[in-house]
C-alpha positions as CSV (number, residue, x, y, z in Angstrom):
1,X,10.6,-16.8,-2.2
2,X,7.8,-15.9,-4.7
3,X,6.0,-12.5,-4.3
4,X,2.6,-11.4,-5.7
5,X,2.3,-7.8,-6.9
6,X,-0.8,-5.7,-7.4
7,X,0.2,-3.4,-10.5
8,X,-1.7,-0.4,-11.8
9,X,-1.3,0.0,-15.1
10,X,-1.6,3.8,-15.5
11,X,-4.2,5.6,-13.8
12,X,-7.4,3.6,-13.5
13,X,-5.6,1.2,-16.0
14,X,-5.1,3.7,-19.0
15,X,-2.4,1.7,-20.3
16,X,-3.5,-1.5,-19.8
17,X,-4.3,-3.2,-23.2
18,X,-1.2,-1.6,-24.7
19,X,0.9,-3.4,-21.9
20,X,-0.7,-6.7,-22.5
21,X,0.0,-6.5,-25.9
22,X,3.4,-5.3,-25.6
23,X,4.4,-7.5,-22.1
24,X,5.5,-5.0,-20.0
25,X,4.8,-3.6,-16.9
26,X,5.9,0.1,-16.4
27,X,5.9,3.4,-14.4
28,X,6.6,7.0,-15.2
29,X,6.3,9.6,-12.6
30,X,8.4,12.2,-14.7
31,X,11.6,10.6,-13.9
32,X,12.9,10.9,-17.6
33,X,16.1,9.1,-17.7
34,X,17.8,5.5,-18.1
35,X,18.5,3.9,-14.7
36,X,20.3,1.1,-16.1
37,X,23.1,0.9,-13.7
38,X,21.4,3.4,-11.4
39,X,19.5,0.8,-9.5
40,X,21.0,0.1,-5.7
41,X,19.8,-3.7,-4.1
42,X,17.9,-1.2,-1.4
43,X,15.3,1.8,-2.2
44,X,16.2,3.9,0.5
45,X,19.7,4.0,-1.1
46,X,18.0,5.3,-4.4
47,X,15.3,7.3,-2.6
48,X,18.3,9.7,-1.3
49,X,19.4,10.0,-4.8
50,X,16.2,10.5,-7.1
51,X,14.3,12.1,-4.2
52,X,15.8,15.5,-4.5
53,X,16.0,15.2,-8.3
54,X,12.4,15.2,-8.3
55,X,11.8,17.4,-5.8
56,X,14.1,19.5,-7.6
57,X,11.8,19.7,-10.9
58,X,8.9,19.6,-8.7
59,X,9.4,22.5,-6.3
60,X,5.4,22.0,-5.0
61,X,5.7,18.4,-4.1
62,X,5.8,17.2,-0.3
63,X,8.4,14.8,0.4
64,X,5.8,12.3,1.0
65,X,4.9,12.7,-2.6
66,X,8.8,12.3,-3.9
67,X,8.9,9.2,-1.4
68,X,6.3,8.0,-2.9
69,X,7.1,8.4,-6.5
70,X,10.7,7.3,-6.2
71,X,9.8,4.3,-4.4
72,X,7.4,3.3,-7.2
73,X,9.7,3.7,-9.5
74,X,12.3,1.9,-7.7
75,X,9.4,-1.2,-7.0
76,X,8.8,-1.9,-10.2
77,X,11.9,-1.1,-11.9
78,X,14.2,-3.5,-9.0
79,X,12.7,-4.6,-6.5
80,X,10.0,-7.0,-7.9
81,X,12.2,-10.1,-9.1
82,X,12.1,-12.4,-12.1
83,X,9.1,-14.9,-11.7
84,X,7.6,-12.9,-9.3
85,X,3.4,-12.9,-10.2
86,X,1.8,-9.4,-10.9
87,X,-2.3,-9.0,-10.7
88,X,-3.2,-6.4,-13.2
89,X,-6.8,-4.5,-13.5
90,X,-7.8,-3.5,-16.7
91,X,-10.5,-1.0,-15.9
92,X,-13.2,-3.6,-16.9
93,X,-13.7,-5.5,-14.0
94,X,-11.1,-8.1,-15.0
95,X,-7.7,-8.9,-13.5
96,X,-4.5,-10.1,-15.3
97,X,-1.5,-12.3,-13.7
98,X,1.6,-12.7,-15.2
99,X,5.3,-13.4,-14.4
100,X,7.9,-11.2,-14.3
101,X,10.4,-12.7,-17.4
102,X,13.3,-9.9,-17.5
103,X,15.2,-7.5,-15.9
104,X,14.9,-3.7,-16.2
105,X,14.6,-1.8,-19.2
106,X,14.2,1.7,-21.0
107,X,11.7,2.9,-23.4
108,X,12.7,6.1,-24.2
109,X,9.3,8.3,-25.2
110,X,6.8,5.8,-24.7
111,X,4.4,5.7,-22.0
112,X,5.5,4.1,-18.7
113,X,9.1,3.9,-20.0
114,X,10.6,2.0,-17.0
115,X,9.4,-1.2,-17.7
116,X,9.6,-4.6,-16.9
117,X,8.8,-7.8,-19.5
118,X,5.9,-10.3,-18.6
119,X,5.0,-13.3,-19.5
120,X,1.2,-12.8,-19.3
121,X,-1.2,-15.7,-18.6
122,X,-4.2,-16.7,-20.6
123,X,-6.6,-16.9,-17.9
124,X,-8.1,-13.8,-16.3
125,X,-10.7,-13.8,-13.5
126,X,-13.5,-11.4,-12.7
127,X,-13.7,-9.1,-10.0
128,X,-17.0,-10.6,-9.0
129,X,-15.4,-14.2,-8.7
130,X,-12.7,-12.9,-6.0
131,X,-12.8,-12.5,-2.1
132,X,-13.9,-9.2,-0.6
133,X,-10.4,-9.1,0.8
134,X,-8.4,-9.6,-2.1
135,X,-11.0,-6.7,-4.4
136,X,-10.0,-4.2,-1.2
137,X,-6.2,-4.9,-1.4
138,X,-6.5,-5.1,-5.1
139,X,-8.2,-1.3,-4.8
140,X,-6.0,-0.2,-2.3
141,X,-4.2,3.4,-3.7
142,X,-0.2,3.3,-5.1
143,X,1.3,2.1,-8.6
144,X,2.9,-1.1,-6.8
145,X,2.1,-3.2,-3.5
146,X,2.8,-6.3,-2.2
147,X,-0.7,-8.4,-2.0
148,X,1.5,-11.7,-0.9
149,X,-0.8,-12.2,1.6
150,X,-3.4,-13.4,-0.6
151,X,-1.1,-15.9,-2.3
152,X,-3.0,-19.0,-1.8
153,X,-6.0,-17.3,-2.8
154,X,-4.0,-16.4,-6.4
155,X,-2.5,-19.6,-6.4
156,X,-6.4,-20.8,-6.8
157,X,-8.0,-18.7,-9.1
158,X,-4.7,-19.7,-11.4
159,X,-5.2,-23.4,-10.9
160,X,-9.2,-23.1,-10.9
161,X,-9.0,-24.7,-7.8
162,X,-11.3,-23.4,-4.5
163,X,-9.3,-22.2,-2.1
164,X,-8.6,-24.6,1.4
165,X,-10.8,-24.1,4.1
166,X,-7.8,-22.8,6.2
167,X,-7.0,-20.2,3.4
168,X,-10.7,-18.7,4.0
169,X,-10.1,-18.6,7.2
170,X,-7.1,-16.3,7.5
171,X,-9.6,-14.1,4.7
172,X,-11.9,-13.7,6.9
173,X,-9.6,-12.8,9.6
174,X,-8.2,-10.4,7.1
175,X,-11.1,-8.9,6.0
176,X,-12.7,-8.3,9.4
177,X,-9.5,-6.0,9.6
178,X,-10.1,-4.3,6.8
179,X,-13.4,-3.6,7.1
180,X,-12.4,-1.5,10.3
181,X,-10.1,0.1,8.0
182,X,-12.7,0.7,5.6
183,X,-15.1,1.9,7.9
184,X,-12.8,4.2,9.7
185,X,-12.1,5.4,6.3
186,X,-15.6,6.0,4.9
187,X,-16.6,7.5,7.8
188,X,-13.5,9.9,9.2
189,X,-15.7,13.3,8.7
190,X,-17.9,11.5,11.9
191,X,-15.0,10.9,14.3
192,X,-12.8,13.1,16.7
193,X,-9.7,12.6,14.9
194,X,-11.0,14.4,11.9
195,X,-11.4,17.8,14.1
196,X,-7.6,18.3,13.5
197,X,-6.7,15.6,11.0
198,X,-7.1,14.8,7.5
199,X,-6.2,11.3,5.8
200,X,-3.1,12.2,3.5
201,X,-4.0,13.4,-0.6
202,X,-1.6,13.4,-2.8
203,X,-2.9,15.0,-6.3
204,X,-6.6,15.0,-5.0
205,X,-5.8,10.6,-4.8
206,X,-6.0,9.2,-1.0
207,X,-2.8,8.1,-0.6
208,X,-2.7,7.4,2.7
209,X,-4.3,4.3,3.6
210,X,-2.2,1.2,3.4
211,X,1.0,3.6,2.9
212,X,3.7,1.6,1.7
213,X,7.4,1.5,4.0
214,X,10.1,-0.7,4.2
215,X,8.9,-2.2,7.7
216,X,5.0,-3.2,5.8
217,X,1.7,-0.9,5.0
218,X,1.1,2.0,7.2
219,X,-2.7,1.6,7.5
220,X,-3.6,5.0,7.9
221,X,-1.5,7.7,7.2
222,X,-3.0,12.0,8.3
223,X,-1.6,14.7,8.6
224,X,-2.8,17.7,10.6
225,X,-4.7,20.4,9.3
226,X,-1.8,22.6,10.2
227,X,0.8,20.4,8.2
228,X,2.9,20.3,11.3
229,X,2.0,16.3,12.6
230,X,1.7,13.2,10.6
231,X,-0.1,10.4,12.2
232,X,0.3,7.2,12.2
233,X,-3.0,4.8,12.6
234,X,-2.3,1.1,13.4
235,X,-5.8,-0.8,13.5
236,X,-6.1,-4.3,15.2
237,X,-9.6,-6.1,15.1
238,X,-9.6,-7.4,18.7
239,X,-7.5,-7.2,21.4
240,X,-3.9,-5.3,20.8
241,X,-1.0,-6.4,22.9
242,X,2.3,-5.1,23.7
243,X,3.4,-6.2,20.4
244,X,1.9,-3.7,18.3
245,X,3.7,-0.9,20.3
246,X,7.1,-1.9,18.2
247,X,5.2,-2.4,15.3
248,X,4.4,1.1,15.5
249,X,7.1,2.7,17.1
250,X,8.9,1.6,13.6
251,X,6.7,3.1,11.0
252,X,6.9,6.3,13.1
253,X,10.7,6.0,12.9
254,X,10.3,5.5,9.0
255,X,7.8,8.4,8.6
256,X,10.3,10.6,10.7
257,X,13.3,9.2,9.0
258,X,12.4,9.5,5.3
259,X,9.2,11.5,5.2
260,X,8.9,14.0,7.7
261,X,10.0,17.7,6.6
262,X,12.3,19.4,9.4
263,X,9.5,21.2,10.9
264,X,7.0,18.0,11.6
265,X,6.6,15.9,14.4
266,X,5.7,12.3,14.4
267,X,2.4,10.7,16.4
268,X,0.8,7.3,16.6
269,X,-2.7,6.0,17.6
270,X,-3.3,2.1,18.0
271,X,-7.3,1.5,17.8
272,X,-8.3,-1.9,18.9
273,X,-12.0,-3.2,20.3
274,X,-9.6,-3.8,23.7
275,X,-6.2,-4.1,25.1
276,X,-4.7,-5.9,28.1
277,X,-2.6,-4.9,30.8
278,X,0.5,-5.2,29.1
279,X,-0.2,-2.1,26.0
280,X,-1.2,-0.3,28.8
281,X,2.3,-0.4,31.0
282,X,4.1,-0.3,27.5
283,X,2.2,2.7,26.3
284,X,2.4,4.5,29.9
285,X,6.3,5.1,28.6
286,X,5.4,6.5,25.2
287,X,3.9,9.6,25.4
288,X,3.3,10.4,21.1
289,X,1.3,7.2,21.0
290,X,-2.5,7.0,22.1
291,X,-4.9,4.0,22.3
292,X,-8.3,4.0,20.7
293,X,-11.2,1.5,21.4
294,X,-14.1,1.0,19.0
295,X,-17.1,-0.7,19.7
296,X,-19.4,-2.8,17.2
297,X,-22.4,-2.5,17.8
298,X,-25.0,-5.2,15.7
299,X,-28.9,-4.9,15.8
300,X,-31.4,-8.2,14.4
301,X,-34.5,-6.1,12.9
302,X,-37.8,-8.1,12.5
303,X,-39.6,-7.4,9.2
């Protein structure tokens, strides 16, 4: 099945006209060597591998960081497939879609030198002219992530076609979620959990909202002041059921898994406007996982 890719190109798109001219896609992050051959069918297999290796070179980097890095790398260089679409920025307010036309590749000494050959399209679309869900996704921090939930949006702006009424549905649906997220975000000096918790940095770059694993996006990922707990946020714009409980329970067994340095412990927090019954019984057996509420509150001013 086709996937969709956000792709930055460089750091706030640095690199983007000389990959549009060249057709490539690419990454870097110091790993200077051909993995031709070096590329398992899974990431975690070359995560174990290159994660050390970079560590190794980079004795001031968190395994987070590695994780993150490697699995970049490992994104763009495997695990986006030929024909897949990526969505480019190019630091103008534009976006780019192409398809992915060839297999791995090494460009030894050039910038982003694991790259990937695209078949770029002619038609680009302005920021302005997309949803507020797709810009947030499309901002959202990391070299690679999957934006396939907006496909039939993409599909759209590619045909020049509006999008169905059911597709702007399931946006709004989407967005109302993220702007929690964003809120939550933007305002995270104002609420309790900021009193011992930070939202994870990596390089002075926010890194840990919609934080990438091999189960989906981690929406929010802290980390205690003390570096000893990383939390997990799962955010739910109504009412949360039981459900959510496994969803959670597996990005904390990722985090602990691959992430987590000997010495940290794992926690989660679900916040939802209201759960039921059933989140209640199932959280009453999982001590390392709170529930949040939040409440909207919306005010009509005459003027």
């Amino acid at each position: 099945m086709k996937q969709y890719y956000r792709i930055m190109l460089g750091k706030k798109s640095i690199h983007a006209e000389e990959c549009m001219a060249g057709s490539f896609v690419g990454v870097d992050y110091g790993i200077h060597q051909d993995l031709t051959g070096k590329l398992p069918e899974e990431w975690r297999t070359f995560n174990r591998e290159f994660i050390p290796i970079y560590l190794a070179g980079r004795p001031g980097k968190t395994k987070i960081a590695a994780g993150l890095a490697c699995g970049a790398v490992w994104r763009v260089s495997k695990g986006i497939k030929r024909d897949d679409i990526v969505v480019s920025p190019d630091g103008e307010g534009r976006y780019h879609f192409g398809e992915i036309s060839g297999d791995y590749y090494y460009q030894q000494g050039a910038v982003l030198p694991h790259r990937r050959s695209v078949q770029w399209f002619r038609q680009t679309v302005d920021r302005a002219d997309v949803s507020e869900a797709l810009r947030r996704t499309m901002g959202a921090p990391g070299t690679a992530s999957n934006i396939s939930v907006h496909h039939e949006e993409i599909e759209s702006l590619l045909d020049g076609r509006p999008p169905s009424d059911d597709t702007v549905e399931d946006l709004l649906a989407f967005a109302m979620e993220k702007h929690l997220e964003e809120f939550l975000i933007q305002n995270w000096a104002q609420t309790d959990l900021a009193i011992d918790y930070d939202i994870y940095e990596e390089d002075g770059e926010r890194v840990g909202q919609q934080f990438d694993t091999d189960t989906g996006p981690i929406d929010i990922l802290a980390i205690s002041r003390d570096k000893k707990t990383l939390l997990i946020l799962e955010l739910k714009r109504g009412r949360a059921s039981d459900v959510v409980v496994g969803q959670i329970l597996r990005y904390m067994g990722y985090v602990k898994e691959e992430l987590a340095e000997d010495d940290q412990s794992v926690k989660g927090i679900i916040i939802a406007m209201e759960g039921d019954q059933r989140i209640r019984r199932a959280l009453a057996m999982v001590p390392d996982i709170d529930f949040y509420r939040y409440q909207v509150s919306f005010k009509l001013m005459r003027s």
